[in-house]
Biopython code that builds the backbone (N, CA, C, O; Angstrom):
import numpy as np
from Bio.PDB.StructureBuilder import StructureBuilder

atoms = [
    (1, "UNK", "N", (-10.546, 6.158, 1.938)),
    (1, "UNK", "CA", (-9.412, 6.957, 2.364)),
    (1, "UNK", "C", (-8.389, 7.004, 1.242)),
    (1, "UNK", "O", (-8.207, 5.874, 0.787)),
    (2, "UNK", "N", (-7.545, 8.092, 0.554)),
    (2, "UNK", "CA", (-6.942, 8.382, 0.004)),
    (2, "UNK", "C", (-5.122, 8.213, 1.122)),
    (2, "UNK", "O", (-4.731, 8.533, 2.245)),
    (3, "UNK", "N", (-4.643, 7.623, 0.067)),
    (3, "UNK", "CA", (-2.772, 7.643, 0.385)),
    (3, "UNK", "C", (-2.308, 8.573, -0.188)),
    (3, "UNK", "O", (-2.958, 9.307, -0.932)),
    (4, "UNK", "N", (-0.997, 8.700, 0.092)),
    (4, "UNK", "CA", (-0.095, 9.724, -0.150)),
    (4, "UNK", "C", (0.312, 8.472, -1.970)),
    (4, "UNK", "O", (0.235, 7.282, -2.277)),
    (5, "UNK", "N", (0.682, 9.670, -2.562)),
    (5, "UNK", "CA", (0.769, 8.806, -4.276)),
    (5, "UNK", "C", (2.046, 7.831, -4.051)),
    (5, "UNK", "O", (2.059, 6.956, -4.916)),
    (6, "UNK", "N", (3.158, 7.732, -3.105)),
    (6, "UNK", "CA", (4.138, 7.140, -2.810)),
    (6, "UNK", "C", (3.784, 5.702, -2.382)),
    (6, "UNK", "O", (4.257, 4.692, -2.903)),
    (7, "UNK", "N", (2.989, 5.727, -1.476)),
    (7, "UNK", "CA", (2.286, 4.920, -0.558)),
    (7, "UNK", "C", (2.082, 3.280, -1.007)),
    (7, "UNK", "O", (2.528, 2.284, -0.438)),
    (8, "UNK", "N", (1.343, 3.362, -2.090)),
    (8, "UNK", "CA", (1.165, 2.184, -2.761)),
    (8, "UNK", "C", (2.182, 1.358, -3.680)),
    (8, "UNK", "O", (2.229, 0.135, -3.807)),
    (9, "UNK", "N", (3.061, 2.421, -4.345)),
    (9, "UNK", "CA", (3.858, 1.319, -5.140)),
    (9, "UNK", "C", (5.201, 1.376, -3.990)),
    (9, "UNK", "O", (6.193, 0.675, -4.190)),
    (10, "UNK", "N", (5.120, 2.118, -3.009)),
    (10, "UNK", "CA", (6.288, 1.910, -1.574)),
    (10, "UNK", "C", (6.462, 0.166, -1.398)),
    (10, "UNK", "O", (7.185, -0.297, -0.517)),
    (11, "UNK", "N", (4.042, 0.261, -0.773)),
    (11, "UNK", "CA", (4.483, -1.213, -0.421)),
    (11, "UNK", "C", (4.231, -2.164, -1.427)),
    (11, "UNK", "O", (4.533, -3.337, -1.205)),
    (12, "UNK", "N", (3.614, -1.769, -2.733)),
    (12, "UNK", "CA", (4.042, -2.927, -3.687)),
    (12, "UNK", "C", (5.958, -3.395, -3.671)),
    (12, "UNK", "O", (6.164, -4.490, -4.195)),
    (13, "UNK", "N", (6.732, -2.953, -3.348)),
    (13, "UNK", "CA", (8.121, -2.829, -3.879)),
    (13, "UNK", "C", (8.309, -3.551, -2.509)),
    (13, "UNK", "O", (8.723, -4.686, -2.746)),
    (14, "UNK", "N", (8.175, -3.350, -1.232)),
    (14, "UNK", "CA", (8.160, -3.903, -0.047)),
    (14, "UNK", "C", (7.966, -5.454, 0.035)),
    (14, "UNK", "O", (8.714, -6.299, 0.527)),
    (15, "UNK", "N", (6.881, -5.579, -0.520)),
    (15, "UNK", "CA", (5.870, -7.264, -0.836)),
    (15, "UNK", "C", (6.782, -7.949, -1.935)),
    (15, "UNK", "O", (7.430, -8.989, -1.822)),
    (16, "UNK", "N", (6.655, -6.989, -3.175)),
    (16, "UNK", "CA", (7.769, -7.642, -4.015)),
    (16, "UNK", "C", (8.967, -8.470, -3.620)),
    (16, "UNK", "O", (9.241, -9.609, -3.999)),
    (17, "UNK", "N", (9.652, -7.663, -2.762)),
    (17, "UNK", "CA", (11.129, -7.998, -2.410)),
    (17, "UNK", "C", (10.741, -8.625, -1.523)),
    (17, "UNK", "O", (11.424, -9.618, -1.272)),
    (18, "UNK", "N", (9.729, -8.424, -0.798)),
    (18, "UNK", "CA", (9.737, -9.902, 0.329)),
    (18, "UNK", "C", (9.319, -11.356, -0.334)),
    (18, "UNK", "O", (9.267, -12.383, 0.342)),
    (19, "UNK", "N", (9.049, -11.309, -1.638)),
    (19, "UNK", "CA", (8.474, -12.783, -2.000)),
    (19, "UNK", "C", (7.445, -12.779, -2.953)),
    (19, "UNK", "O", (7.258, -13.641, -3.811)),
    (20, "UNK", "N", (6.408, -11.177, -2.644)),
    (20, "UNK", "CA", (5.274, -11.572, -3.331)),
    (20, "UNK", "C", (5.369, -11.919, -4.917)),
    (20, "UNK", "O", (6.381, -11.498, -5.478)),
    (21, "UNK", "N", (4.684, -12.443, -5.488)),
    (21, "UNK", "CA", (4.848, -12.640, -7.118)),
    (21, "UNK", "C", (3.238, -12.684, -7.608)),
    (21, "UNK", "O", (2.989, -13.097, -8.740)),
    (22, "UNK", "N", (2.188, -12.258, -6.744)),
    (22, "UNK", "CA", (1.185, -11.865, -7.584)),
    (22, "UNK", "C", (0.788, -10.727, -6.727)),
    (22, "UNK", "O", (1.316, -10.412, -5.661)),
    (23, "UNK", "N", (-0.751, -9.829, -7.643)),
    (23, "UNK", "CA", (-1.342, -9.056, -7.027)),
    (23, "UNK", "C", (-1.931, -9.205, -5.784)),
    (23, "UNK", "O", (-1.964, -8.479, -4.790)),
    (24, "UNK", "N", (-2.409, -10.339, -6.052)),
    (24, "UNK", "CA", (-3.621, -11.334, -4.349)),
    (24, "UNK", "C", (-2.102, -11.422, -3.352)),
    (24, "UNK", "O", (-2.245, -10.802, -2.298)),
    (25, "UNK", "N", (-0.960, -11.957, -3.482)),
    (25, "UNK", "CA", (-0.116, -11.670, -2.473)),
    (25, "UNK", "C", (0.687, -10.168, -2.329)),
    (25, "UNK", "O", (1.252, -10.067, -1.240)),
    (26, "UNK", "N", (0.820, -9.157, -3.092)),
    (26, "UNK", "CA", (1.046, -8.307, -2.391)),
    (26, "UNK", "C", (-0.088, -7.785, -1.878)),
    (26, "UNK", "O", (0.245, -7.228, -0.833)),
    (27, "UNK", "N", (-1.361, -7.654, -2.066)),
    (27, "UNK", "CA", (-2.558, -7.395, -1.061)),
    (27, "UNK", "C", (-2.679, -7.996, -0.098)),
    (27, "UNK", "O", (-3.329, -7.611, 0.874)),
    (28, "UNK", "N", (-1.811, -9.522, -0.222)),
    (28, "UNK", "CA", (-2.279, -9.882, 1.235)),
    (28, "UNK", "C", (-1.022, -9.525, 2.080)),
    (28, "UNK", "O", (-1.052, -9.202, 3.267)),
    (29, "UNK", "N", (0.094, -9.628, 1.294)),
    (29, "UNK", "CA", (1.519, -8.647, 2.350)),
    (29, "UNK", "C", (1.030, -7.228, 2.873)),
    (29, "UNK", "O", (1.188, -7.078, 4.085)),
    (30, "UNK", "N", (0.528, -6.278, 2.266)),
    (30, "UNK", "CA", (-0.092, -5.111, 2.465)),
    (30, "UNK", "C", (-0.900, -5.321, 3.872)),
    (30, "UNK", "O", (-0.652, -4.742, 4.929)),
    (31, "UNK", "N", (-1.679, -6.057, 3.690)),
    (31, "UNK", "CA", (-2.818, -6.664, 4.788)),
    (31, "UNK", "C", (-1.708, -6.765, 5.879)),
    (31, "UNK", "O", (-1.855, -6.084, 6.893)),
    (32, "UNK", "N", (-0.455, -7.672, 5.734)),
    (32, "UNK", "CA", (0.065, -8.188, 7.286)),
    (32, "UNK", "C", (1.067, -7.438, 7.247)),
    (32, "UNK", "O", (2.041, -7.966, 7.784)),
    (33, "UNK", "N", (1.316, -6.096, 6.710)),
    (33, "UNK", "CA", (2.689, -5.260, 6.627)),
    (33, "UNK", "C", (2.733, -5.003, 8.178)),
    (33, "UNK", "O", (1.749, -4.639, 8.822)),
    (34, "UNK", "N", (4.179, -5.267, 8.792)),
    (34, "UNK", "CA", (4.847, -4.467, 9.792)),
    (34, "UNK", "C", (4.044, -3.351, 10.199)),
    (34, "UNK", "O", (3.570, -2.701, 9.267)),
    (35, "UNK", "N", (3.788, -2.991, 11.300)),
    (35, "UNK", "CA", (3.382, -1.753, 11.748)),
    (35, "UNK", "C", (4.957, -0.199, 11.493)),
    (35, "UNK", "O", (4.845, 0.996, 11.218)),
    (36, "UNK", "N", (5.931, -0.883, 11.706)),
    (36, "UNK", "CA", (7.206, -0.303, 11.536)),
    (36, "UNK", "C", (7.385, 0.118, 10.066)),
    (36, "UNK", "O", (8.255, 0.975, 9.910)),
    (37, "UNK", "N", (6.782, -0.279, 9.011)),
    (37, "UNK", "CA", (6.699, -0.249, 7.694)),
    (37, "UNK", "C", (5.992, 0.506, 7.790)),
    (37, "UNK", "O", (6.496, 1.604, 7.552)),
    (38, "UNK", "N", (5.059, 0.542, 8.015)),
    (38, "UNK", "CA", (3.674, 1.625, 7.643)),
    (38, "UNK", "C", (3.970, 2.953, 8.022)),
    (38, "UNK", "O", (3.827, 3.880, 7.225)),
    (39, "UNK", "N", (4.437, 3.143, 9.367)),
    (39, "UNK", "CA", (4.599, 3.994, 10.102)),
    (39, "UNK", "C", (6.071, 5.088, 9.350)),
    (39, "UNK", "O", (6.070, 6.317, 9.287)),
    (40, "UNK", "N", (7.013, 4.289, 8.946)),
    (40, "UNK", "CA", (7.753, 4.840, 7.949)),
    (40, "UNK", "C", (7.489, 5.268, 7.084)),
    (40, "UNK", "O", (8.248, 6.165, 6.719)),
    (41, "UNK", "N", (6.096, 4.905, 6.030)),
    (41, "UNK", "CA", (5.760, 5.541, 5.015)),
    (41, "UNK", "C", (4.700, 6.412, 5.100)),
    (41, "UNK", "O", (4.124, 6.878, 4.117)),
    (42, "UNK", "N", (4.413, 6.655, 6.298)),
    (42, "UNK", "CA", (3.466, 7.636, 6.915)),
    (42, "UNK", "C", (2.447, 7.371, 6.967)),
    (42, "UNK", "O", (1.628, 8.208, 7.348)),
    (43, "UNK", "N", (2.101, 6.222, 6.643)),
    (43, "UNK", "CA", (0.449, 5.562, 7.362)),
    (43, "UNK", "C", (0.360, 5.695, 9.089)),
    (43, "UNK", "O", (1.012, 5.094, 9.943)),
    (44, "UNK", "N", (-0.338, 6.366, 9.184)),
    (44, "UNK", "CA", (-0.557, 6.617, 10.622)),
    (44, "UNK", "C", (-1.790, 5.782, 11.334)),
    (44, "UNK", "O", (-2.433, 5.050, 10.582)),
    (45, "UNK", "N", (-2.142, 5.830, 12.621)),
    (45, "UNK", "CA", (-3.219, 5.358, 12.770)),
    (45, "UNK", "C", (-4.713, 5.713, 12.773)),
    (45, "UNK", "O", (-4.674, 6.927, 12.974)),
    (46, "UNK", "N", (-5.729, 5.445, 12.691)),
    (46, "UNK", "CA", (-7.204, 6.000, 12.283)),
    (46, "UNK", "C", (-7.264, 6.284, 13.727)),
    (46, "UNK", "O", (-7.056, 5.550, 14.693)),
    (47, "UNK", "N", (-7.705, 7.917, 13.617)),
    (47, "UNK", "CA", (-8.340, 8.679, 14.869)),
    (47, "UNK", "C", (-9.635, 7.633, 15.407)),
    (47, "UNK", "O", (-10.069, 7.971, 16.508)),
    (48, "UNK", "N", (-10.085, 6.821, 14.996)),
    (48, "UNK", "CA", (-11.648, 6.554, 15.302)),
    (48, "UNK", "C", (-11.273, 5.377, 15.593)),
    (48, "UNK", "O", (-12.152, 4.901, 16.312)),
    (49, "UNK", "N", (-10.364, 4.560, 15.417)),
    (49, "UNK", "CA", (-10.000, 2.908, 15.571)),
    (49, "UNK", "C", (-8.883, 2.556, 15.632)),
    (49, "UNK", "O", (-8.295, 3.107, 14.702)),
    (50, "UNK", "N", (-7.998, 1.749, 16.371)),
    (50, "UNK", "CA", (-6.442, 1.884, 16.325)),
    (50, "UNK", "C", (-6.280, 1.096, 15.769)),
    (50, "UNK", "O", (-5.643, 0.096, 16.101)),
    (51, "UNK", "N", (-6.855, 1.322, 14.656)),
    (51, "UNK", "CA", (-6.029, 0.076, 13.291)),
    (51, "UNK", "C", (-5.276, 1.211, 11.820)),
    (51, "UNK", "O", (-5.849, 2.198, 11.360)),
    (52, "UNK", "N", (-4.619, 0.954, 11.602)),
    (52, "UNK", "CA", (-3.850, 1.392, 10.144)),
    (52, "UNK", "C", (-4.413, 1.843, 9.277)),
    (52, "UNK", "O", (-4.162, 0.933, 8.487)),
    (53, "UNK", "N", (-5.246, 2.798, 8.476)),
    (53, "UNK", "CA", (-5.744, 2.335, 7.222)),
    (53, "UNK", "C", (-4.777, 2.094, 6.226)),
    (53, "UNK", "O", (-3.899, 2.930, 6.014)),
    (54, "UNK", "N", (-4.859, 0.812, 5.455)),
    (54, "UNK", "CA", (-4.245, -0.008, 4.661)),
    (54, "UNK", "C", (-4.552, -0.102, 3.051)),
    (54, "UNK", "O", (-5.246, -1.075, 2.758)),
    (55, "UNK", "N", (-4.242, 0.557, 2.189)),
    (55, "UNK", "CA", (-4.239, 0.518, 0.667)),
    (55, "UNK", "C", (-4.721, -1.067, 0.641)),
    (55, "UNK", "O", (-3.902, -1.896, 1.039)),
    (56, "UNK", "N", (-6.030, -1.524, 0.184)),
    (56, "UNK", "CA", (-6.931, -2.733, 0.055)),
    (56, "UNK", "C", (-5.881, -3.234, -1.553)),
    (56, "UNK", "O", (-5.102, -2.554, -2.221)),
    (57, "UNK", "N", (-6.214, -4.317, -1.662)),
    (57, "UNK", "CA", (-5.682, -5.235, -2.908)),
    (57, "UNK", "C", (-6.418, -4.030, -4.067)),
    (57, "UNK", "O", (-5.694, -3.190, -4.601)),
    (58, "UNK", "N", (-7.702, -4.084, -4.307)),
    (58, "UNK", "CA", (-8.249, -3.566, -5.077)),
    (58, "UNK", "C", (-7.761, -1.581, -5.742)),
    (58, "UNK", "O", (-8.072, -0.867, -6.695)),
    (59, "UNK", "N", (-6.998, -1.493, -4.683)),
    (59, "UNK", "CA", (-6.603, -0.692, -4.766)),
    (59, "UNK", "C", (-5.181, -0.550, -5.315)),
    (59, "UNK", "O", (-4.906, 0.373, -6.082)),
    (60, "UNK", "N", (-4.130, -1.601, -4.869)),
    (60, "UNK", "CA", (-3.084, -1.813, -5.722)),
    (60, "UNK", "C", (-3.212, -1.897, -7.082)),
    (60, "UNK", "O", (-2.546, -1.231, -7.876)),
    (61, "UNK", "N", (-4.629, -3.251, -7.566)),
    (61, "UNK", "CA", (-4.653, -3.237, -9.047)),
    (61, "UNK", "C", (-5.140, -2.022, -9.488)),
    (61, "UNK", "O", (-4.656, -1.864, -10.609)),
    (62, "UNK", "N", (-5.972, -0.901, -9.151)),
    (62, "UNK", "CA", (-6.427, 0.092, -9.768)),
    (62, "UNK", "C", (-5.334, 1.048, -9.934)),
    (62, "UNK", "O", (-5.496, 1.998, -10.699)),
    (63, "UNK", "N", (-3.722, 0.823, -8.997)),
    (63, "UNK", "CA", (-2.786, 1.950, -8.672)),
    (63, "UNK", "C", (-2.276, 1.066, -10.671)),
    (63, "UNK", "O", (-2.172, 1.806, -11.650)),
    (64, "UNK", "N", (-2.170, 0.301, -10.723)),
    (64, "UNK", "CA", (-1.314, -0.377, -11.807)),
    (64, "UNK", "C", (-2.209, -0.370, -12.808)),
    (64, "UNK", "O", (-1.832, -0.785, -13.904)),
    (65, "UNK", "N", (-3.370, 0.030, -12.666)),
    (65, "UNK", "CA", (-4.123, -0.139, -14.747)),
    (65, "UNK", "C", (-4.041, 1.614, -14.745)),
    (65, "UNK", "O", (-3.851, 1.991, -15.901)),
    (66, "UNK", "N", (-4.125, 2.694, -13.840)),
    (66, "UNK", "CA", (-3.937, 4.135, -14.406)),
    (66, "UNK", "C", (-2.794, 4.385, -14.695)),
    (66, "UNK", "O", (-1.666, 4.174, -14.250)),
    (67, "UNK", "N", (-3.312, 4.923, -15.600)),
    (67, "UNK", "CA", (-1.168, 5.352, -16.222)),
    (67, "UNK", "C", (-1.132, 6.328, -15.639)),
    (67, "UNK", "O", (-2.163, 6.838, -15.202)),
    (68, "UNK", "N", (0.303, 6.969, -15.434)),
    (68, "UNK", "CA", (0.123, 7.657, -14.469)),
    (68, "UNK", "C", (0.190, 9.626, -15.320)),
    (68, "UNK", "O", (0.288, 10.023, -16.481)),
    (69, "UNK", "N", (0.062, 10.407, -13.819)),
    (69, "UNK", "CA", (-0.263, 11.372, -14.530)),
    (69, "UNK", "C", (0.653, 12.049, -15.272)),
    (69, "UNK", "O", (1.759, 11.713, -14.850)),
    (70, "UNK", "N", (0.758, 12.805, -16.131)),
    (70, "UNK", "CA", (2.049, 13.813, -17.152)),
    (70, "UNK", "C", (1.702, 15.435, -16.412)),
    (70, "UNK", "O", (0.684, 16.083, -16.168)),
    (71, "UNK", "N", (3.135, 15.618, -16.243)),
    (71, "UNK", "CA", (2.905, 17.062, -15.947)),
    (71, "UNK", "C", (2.635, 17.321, -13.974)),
    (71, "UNK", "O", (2.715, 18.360, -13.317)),
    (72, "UNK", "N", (2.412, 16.347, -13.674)),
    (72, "UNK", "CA", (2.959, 16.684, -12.234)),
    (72, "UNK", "C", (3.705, 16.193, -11.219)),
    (72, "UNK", "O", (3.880, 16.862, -10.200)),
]
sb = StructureBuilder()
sb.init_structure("model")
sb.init_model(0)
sb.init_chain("A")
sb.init_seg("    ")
for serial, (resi, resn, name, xyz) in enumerate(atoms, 1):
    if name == "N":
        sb.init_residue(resn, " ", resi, " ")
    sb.init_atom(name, np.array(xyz, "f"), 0.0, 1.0, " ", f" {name:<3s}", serial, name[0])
structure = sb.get_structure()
């Protein structure tokens, strides 16, 4: 599942300020984010399962090694 491009460094900045100080803990803040958090940044819930889909750790580090794009 694809996020909105906001999405990920939202809740990196979220985890940050709550404490996190590595990648493995803001993935695991991500993991136990507020439903009230999510829902603010427009993570909605999965039509097929009433769980969140949640930007995975692996996905934070991949948001932080692409530089990002020029021009849009």
């Amino acid at each position: 599942m694809r996020h909105a491009r906001a999405v990920v460094p939202a809740l990196t900045a979220y985890a940050v300020l709550t404490g996190a100080a590595s990648l493995l803990a803001v993935g695991e803040w991500i993991a136990d984010a507020p439903p009230s958090v999510l829902e603010s940044l427009g993570i909605r819930p999965d039509p097929l399962c009433p769980k969140r889909s949640r930007p995975s750790e692996a996905t934070v580090r991949l948001s932080r090694e692409r530089p990002p794009r020029s021009g849009r």
